[in-house]
C-alpha positions in Angstrom: -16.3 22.4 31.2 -14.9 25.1 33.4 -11.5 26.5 32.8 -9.3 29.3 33.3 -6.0 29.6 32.1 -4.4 30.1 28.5 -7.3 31.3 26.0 -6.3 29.4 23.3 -6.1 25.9 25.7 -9.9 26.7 26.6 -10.7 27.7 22.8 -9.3 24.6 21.6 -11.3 22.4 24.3 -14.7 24.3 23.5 -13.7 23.5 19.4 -13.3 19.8 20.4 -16.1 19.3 22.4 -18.1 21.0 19.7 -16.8 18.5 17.1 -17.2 15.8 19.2 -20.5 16.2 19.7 -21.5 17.6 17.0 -19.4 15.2 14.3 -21.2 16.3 10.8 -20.6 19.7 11.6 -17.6 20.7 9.4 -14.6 22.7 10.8 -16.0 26.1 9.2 -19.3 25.4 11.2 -17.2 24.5 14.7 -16.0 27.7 14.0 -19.2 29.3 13.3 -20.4 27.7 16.8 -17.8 29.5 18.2 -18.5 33.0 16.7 -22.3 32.8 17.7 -21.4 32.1 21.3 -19.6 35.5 20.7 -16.2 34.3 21.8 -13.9 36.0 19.9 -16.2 39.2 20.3 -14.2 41.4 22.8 -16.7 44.1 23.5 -19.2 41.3 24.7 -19.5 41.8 28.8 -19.4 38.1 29.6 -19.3 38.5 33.4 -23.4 40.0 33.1 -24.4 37.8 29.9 -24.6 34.2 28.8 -24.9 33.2 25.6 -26.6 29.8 23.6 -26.5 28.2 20.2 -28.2 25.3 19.3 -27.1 23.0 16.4 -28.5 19.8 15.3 -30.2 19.0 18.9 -27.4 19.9 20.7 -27.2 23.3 22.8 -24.1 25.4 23.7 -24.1 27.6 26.6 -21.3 29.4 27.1 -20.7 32.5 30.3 -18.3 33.4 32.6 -18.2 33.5 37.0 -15.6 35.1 38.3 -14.6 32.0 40.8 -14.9 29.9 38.6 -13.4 31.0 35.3 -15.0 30.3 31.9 -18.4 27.6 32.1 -18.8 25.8 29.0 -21.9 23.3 28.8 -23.1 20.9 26.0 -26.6 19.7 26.5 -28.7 18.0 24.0 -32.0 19.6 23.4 -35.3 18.0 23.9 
């Protein structure tokens, strides 16, 4: 997923995808997903960092490009 736009639109889309994924994962653990990719942490400098959480095979990576807005990627691990 690649966005930009309204932050709760691309929050939202991320918590979807997440759950969709992801479907035994309750919505306290989407959330938790969330938090570990450090999305809601504003001092985190997202333009130099990326950031990845893996739950139950599946890995979230989550950074930023300045073209391109906010890169979102679900991948399931090997």
């Amino acid at each position: 997923m690649v966005g930009q736009g309204e932050g709760t639109d691309i929050v939202l889309t991320m918590g979807l995808l997440i759950g969709i994924t992801n479907p035994d994962l309750s919505q306290k653990d989407v959330g938790q997903v969330l938090k570990d990719l450090r999305l809601f942490d504003e001092s985190y400098k997202y333009q130099k960092n990326e950031t990845k959480v893996e739950k139950n095979t599946i890995r979230y990576n989550l950074k930023y490009d300045q073209d391109a807005g906010v890169i979102f990627s679900v991948s399931k691990v090997n």
